[in-house]
C-alpha positions in Angstrom: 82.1 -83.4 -29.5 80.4 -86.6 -28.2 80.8 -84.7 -24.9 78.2 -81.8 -25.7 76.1 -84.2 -28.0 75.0 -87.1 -25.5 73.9 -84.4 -22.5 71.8 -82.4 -25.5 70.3 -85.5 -26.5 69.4 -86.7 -23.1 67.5 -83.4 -22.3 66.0 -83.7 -25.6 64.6 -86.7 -24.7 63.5 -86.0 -21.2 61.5 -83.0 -22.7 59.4 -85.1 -25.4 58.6 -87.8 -22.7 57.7 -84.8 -20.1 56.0 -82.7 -23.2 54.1 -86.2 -24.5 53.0 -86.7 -20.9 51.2 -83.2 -20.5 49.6 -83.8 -23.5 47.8 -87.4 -22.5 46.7 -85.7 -18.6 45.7 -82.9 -20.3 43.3 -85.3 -22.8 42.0 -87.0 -20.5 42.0 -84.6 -17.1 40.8 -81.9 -19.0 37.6 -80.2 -17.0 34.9 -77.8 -19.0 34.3 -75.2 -17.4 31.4 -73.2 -17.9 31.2 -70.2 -21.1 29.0 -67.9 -18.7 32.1 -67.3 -16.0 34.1 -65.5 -18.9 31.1 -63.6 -20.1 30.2 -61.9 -16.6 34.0 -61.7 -16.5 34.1 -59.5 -19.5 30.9 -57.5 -17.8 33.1 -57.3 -14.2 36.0 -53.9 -14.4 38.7 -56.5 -14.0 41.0 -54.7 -11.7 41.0 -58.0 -9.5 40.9 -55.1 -6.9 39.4 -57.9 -4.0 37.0 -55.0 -2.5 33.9 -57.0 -2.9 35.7 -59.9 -0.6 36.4 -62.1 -3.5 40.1 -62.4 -4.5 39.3 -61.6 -7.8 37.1 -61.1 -10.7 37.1 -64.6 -11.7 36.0 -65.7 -8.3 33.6 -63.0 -8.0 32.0 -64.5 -11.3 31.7 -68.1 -9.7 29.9 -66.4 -6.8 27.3 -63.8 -8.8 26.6 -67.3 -11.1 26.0 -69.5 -7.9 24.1 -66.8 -6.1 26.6 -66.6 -3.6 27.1 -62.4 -3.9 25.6 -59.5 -5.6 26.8 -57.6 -8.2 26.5 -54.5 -6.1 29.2 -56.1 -4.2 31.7 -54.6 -7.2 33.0 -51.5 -5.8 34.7 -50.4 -8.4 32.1 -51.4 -11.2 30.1 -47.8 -12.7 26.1 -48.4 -12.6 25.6 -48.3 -16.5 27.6 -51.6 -16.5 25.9 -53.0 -13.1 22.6 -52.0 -14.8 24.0 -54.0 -18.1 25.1 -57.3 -15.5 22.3 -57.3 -13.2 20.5 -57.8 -16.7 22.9 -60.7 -18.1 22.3 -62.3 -14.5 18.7 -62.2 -14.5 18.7 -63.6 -18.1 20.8 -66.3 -17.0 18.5 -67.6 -14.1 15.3 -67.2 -16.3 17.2 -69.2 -19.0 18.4 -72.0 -16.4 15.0 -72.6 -14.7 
């Protein structure tokens, strides 16, 4: 019995220690990242398809807020919704000014 119980309880107590220490780099590591990349996120079709050179929509979201691409760069995005991001983006930069 002793046999099964001291390997179970050494694993236990590897996986606090390692669970414990993803919790304090977590805390104090942790980086905000900015609300506005989910929200043109949500506006982007989300296949992650890469045809706008990005490797995905995330990344393409970085770029449209930094002013490094276009949304017309989307291929796969229909023009009610570019009309409805080209909006959201122009808000944003008359808002950060």
């Amino acid at each position: 019995m002793i046999d099964i119980l001291v390997p179970a309880l050494v694993l236990s107590g590897i996986g606090f220690v390692l669970g414990l220490l993803i919790f304090v780099v977590e805390k104090y590591f942790h980086v905000e990242e900015d609300p506005h990349i989910d929200e043109v996120i949500e506006l982007l079709p989300r296949y992650n398809c890469g045809a706008c050179g990005h490797p995905g929509c995330r990344e393409m979201a970085i770029a449209l807020l930094d002013k490094k691409s276009k949304a017309a760069e989307c291929k796969p995005i229909k023009k009610e919704a570019l009309l409805i991001l080209d909006e959201y983006l122009d808000n944003y930069f008359k808002n950060k000014q």
